[in-house]
C-alpha positions as CSV (number, residue, x, y, z in Angstrom):
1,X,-40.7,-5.3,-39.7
2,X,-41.1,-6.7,-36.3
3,X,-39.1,-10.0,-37.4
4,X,-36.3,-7.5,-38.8
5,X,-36.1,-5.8,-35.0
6,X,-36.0,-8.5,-33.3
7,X,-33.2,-9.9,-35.6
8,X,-31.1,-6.8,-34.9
9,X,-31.6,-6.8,-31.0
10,X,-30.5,-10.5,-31.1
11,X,-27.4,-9.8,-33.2
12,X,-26.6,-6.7,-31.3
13,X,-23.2,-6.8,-29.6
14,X,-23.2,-5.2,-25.9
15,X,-20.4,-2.9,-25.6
16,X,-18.7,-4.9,-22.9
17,X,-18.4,-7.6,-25.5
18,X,-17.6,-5.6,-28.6
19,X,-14.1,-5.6,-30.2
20,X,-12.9,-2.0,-30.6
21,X,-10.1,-1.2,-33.7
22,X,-6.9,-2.0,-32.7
23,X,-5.5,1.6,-32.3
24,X,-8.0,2.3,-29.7
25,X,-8.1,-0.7,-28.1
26,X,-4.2,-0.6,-27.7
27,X,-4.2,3.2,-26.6
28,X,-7.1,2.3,-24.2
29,X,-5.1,-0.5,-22.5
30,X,-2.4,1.3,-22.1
31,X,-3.9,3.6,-20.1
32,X,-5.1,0.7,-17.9
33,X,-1.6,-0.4,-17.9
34,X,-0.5,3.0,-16.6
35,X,-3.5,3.1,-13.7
36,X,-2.8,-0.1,-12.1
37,X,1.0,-0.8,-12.7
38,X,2.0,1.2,-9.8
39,X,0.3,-1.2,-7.7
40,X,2.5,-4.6,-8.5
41,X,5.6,-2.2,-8.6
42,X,4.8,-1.4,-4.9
43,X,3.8,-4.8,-3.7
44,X,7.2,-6.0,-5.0
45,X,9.0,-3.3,-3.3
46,X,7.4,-3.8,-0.5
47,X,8.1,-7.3,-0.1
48,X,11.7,-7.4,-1.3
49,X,12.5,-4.0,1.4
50,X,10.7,-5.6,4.2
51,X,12.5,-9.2,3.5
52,X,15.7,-7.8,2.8
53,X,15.6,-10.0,-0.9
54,X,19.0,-9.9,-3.0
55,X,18.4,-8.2,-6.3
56,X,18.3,-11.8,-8.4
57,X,15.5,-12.9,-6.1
58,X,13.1,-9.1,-6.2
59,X,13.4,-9.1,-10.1
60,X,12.5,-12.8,-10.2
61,X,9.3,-11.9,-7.7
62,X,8.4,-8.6,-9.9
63,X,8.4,-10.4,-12.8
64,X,6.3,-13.4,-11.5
65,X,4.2,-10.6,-9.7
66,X,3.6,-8.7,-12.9
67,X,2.8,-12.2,-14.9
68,X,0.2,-13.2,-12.5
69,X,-1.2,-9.9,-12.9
70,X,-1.3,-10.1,-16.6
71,X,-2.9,-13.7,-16.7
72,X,-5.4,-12.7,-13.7
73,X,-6.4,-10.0,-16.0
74,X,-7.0,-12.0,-19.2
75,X,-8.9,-14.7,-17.4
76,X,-11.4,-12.0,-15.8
77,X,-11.8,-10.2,-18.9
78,X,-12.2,-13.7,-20.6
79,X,-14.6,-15.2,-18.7
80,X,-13.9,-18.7,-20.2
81,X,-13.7,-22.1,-18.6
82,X,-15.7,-20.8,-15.3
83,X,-12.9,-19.0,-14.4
84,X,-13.6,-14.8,-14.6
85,X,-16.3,-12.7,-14.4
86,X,-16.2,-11.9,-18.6
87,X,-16.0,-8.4,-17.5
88,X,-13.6,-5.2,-18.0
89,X,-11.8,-6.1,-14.2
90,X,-7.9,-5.9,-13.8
91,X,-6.0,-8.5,-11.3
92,X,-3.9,-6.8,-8.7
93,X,-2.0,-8.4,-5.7
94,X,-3.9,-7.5,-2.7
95,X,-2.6,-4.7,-0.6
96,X,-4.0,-6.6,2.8
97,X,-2.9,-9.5,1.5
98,X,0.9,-8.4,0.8
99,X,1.0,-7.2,4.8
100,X,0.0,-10.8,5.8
101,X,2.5,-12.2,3.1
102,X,5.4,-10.0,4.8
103,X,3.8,-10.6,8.2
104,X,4.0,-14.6,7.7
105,X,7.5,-14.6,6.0
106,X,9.0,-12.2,9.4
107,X,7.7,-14.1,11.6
108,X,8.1,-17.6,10.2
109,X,10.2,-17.8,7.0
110,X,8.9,-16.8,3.2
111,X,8.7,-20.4,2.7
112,X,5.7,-20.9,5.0
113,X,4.6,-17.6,3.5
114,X,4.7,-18.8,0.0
115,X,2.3,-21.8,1.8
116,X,-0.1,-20.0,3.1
117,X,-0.7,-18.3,-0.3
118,X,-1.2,-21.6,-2.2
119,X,-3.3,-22.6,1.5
120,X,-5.7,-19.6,1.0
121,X,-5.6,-20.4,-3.0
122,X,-7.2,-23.7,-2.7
123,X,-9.6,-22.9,-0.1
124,X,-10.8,-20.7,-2.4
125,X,-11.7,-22.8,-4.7
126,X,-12.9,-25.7,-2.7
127,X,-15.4,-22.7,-0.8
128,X,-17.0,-21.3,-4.5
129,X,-19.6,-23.0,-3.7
130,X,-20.7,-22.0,0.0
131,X,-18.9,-18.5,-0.6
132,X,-22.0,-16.1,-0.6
133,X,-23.6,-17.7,2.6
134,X,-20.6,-17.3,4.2
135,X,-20.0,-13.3,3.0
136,X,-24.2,-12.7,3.8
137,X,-22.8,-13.8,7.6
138,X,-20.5,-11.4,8.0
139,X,-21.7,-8.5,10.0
140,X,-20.9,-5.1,7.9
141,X,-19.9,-3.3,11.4
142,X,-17.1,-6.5,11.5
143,X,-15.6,-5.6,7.4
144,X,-15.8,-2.0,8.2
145,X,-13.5,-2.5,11.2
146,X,-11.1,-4.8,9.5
147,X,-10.7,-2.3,6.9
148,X,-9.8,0.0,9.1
149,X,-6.9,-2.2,11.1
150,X,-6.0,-3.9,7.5
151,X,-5.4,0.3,6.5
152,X,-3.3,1.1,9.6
153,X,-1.4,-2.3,9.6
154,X,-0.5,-1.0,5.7
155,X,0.5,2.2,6.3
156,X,2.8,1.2,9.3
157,X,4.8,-1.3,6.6
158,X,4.8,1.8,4.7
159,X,6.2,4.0,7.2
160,X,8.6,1.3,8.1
161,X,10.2,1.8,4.2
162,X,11.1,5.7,5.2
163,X,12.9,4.9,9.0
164,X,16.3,3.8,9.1
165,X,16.6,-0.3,10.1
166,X,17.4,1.8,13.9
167,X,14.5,3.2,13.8
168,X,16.1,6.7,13.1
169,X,15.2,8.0,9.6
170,X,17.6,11.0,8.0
171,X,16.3,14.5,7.7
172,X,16.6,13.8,3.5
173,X,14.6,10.2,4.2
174,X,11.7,12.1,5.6
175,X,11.8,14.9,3.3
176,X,11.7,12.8,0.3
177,X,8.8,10.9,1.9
178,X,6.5,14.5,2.1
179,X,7.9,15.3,-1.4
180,X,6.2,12.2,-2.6
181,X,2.9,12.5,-0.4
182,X,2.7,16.2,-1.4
183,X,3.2,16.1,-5.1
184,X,0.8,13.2,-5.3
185,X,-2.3,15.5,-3.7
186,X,-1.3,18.2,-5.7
187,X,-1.9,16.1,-8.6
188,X,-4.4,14.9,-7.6
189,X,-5.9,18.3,-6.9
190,X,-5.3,20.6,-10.0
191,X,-4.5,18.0,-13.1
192,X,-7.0,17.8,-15.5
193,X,-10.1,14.7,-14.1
194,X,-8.5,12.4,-16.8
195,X,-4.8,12.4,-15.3
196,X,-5.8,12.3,-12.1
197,X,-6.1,8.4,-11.5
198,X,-2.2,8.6,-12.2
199,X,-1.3,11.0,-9.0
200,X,0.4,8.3,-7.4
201,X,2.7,7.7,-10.1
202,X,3.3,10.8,-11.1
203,X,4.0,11.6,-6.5
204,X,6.8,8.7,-7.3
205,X,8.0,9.5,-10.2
206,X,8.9,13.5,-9.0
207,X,10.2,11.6,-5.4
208,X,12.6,9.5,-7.6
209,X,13.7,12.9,-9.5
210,X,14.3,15.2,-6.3
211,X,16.1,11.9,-5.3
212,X,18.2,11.9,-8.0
213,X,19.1,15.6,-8.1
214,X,20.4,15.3,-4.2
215,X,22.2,12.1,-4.8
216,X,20.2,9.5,-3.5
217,X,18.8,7.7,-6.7
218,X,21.7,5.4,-8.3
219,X,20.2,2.8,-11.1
220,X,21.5,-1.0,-11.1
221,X,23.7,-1.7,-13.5
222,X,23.2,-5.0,-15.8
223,X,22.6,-5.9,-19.4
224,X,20.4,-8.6,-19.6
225,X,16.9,-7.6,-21.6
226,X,15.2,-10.4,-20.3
227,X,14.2,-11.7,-16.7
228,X,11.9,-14.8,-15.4
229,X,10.3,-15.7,-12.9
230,X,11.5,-18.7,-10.4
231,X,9.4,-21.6,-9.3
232,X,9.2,-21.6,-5.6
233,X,12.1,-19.1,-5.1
234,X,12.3,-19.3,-1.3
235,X,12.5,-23.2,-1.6
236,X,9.7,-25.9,-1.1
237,X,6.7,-24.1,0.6
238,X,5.6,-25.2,4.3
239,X,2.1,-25.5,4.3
240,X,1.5,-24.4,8.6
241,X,-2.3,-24.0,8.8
242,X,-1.6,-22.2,11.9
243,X,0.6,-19.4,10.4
244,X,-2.0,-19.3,7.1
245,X,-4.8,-18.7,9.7
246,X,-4.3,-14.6,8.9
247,X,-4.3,-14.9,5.4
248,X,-7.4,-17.1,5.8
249,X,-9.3,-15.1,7.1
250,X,-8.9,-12.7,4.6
251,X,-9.3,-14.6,1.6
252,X,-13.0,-14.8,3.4
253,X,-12.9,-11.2,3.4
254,X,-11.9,-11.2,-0.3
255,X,-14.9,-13.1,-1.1
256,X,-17.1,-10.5,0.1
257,X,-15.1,-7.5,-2.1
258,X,-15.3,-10.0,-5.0
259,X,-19.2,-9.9,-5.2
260,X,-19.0,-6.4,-4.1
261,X,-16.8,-5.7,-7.4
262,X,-18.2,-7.5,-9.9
263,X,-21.8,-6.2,-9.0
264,X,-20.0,-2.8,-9.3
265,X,-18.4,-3.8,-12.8
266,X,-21.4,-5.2,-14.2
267,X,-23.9,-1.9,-12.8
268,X,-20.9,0.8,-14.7
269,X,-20.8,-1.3,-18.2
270,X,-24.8,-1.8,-18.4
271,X,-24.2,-5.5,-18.2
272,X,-26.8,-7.6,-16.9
273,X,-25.7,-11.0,-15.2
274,X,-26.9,-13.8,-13.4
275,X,-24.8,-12.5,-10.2
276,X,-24.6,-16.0,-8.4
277,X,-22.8,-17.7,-11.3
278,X,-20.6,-14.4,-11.8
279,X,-19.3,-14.2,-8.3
280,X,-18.3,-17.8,-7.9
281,X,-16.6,-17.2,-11.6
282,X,-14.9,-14.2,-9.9
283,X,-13.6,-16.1,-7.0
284,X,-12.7,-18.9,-8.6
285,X,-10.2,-17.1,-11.1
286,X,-8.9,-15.2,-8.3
287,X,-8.1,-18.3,-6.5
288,X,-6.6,-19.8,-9.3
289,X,-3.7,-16.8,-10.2
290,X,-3.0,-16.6,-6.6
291,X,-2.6,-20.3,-6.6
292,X,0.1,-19.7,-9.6
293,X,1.2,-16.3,-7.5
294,X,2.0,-18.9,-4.8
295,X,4.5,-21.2,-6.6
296,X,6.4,-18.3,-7.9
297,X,6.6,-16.7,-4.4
298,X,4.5,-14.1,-4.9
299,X,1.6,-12.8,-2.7
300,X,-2.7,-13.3,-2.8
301,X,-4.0,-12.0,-6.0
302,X,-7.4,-10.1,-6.3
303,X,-9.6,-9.0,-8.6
304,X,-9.6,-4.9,-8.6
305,X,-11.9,-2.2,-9.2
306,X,-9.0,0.8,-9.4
307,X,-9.9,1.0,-13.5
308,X,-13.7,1.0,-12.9
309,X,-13.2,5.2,-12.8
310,X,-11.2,4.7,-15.8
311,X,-13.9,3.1,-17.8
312,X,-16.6,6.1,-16.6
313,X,-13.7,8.3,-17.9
314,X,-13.2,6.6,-21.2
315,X,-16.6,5.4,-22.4
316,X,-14.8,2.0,-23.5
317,X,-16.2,-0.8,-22.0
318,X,-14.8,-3.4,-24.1
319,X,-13.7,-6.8,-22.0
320,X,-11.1,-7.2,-24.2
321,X,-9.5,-3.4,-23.8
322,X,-8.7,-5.2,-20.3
323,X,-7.6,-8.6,-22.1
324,X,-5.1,-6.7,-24.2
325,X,-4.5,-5.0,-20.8
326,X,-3.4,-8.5,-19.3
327,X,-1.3,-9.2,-22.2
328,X,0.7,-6.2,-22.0
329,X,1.6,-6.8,-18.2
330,X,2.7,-10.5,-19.4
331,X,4.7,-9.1,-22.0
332,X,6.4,-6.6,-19.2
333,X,6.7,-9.4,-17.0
334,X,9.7,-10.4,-18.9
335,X,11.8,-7.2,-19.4
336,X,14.6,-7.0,-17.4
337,X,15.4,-3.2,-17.6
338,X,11.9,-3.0,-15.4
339,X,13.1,-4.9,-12.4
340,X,16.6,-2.7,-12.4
341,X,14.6,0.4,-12.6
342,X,12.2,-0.6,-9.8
343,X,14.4,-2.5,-7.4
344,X,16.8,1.3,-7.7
345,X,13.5,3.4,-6.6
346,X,14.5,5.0,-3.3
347,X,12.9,3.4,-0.1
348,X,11.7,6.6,1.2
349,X,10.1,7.2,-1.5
350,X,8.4,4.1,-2.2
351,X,7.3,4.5,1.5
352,X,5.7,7.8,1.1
353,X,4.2,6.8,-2.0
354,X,2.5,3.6,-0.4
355,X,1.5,5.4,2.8
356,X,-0.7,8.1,1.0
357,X,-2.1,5.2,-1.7
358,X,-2.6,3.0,1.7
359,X,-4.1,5.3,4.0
360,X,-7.2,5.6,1.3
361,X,-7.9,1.9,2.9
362,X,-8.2,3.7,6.3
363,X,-10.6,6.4,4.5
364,X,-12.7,3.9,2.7
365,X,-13.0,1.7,6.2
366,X,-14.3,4.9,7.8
367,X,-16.7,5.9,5.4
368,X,-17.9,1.8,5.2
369,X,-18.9,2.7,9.1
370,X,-21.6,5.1,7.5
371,X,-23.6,2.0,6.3
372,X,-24.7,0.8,9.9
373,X,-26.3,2.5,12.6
374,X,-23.6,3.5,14.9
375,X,-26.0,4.9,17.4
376,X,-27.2,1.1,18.5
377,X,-25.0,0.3,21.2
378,X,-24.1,-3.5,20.3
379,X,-22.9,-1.9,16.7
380,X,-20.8,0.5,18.3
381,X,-19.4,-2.0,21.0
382,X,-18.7,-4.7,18.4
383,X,-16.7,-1.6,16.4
384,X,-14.8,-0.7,19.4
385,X,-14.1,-4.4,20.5
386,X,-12.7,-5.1,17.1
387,X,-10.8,-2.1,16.6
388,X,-9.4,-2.5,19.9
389,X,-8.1,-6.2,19.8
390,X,-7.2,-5.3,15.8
391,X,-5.3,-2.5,16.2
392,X,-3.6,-3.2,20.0
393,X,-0.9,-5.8,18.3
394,X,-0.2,-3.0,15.3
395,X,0.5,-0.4,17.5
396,X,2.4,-2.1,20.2
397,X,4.5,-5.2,18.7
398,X,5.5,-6.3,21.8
399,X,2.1,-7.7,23.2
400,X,2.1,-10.9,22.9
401,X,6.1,-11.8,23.1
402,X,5.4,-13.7,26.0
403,X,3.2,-16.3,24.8
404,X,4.4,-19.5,22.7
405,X,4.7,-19.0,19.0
406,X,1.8,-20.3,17.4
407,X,-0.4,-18.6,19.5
408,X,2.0,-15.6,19.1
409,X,1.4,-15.5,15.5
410,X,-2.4,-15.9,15.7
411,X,-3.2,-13.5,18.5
412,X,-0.7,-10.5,16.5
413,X,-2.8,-10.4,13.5
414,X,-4.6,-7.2,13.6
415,X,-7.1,-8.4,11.1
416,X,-7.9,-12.2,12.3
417,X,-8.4,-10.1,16.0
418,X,-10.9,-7.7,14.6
419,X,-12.7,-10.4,12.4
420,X,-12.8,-12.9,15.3
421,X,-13.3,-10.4,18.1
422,X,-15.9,-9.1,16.4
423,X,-18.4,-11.5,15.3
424,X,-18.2,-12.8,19.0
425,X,-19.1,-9.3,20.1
426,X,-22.0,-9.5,17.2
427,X,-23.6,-12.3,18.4
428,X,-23.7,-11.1,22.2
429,X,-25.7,-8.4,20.6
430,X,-27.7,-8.9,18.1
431,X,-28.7,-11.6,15.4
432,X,-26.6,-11.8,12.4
433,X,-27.9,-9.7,9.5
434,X,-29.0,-10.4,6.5
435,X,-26.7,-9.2,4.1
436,X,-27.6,-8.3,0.4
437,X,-26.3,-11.0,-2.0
438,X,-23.5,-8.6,-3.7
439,X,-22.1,-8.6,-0.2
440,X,-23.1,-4.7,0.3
441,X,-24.3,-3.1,3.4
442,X,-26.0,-5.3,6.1
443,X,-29.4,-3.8,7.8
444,X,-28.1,-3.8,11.7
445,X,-30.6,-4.8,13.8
């Protein structure tokens, strides 16, 4: 009898590794599909708005953007060849990291843009190894605070998509842009707990219809069913260490949500892992679809926790629900009639609808202040010293326009400011913390 248990335990399949039938495992992806596409959709749009991209080169970046996605998605549900965590995770492109793509291609050109992403990509493999000491040294009063600037320095791109290129939006611009907010908090608010998780495509979907039925939503023409993505569409990248510094800094950052995540992923499924191995697994397949991302032009890719609520929702915590997942957004990649629809959207309201999803950065910075002791004064000096030299270059562009340009570019990144700012401040203060190993909370001293 005992034999016979012990035979069953050792054959049973954990859910996360279990196959569902197809029919659910296709209608469950799909709704994975539905939760997270908004996010490359508005990434693109942000990019190609911001950049002023001609409408060969934005469909070419959505569908390398969507592609990525899809394969980041299959190799962190997979979990093979040391690259993924071989749990239920989605890829998305990383909102931060988007700002500093756009930030980097303004200032410079989106070849060195394209350069720092591939620059950031191989750091991040060659730092696997030493990636949780460096996380554990990172001060949580420090992340907090470059949440916080990496929120506000998102939301003013966002705003930027509803104003005019003067400066001076129309009445109907700004109008369409509370449309959008509003219908995406009413959603939010009195749809049934299942639908909610789509509020902010269904605020962009009623901001493209009011647009419509005033005149100011007119779809692309073309025929083609198929589109590709372009190897290194802005020409040969320029790899300027200098001008990647930004983006640097926050694939260090990105370390930190990566072991935060997958801890998260693996404590929702009821998966026990050796969290070490998982993390660097983690990392490493991020680094390697952003390296990809990188020589098609698109942005820093990162692992995502937006369908973790989905999986508490659903009860299905099959791996390969998110594979299937990945496989649809590959598929999508390559569907022309996508990159028409998308690159027609209106601006305002692809503006109002990534300044509400955005602003939940600022929100989730705030609350990440609740995890130290604000009322120690070197912890609330270290907050203020890196919110000020953060948010200063945000708020008033103009700062440094005196000074030469390399030093131009470094000093008016809001988030390498904050991060360097504050660990200086830190260490006047206090001792660096010791920091939990899944990157969480750090116990201020």
């Amino acid at each position: 009898m005992a034999r016979s248990t012990m035979t069953r335990l050792e054959t049973e399949v954990h859910p996360v590794d279990e196959v569902p039938r197809p029919a659910r495992a296709l209608i469950a992806a799909v709704q994975h599909l539905v939760v997270m596409i908004a996010t490359p959709i508005t990434s693109v749009l942000l990019i190609s708005h911001s950049l002023h991209l001609d409408d060969g080169t934005a469909r070419a970046l959505l569908s390398a953007t969507l592609l990525c996605s899809g394969i980041g998605t299959i190799l962190q549900s997979g979990g093979r060849f040391g690259l993924g965590a071989g749990l239920p995770f989605v890829m998305l492109p990383g909102g931060a990291a988007v700002v500093l793509f756009i930030q980097i291609a303004q200032q410079s050109n989106p070849a060195t843009a394209s350069g720092a992403v591939i620059l950031t990509a191989v750091a991040g493999v060659l730092l696997v190894p030493v990636a949780r000491r460096l996380v554990t040294r990172l001060p949580g009063v420090v992340i907090a605070s470059m949440v916080v600037v990496i929120g506000v320095n998102l939301v003013k791109v966002a705003g930027n998509l509803i104003t005019a290129p003067d400066g001076h939006p129309a009445i109907s611009a700004v109008l369409l842009a509370m449309i959008t907010i509003a219908a995406t908090v009413l959603a939010h608010r009195f749809l049934p707990a299942g639908w909610r998780r789509l509020s902010v495509l269904l605020g962009l979907l009623l901001g493209t219809a009011v647009a419509a039925a005033i005149g100011q939503f007119h779809l692309q023409s073309g025929s083609a069913l198929i589109q590709t993505p372009e190897l290194f569409p802005f020409g040969t990248p320029t790899f300027d260490l200098l001008a990647a510094v930004p983006l640097l800094v926050f694939g260090i950052g990105s370390m930190a949500e990566a072991a935060g995540q997958t801890t998260l992923n693996a404590e929702v499924v009821g998966k026990k892992i050796d969290t070490a191995a998982t993390v660097g697994r983690t990392i490493r397949g991020d680094a390697v679809t952003s390296l990809l991302s990188g020589a098609l032009g698109g942005a820093t890719m990162v692992t995502s926790g937006e369908n973790i609520g989905l999986i508490q929702l659903t009860g299905v915590r099959s791996r390969y629900v998110t594979a299937l997942t990945g496989v649809l957004l590959a598929i999508a990649a390559f569907f022309a009639p996508i990159g028409r629809l998308v690159n027609s959207l209106p601006s305002p309201v692809i503006g109002g609808t990534a300044a509400i999803a955005f602003a939940m950065i600022v929100a989730s910075g705030i609350g990440m202040f609740e995890r130290v002791d604000m009322r120690n004064d070197g912890v609330l000096i270290t907050a203020t010293a890196a919110l000020t030299a953060g948010l200063l270059p945000i708020l008033t562009p103009g700062l440094y326009q005196s000074f030469p340009a390399d030093l131009r570019l470094l000093l008016g990144s809001g988030v390498t400011m904050s991060a360097g700012v504050g660990v200086v401040v830190h260490l006047l203060f206090a001792r660096i913390s010791a920091r939990p190993p899944y990157g969480g909370s750090p116990t201020e001293q």
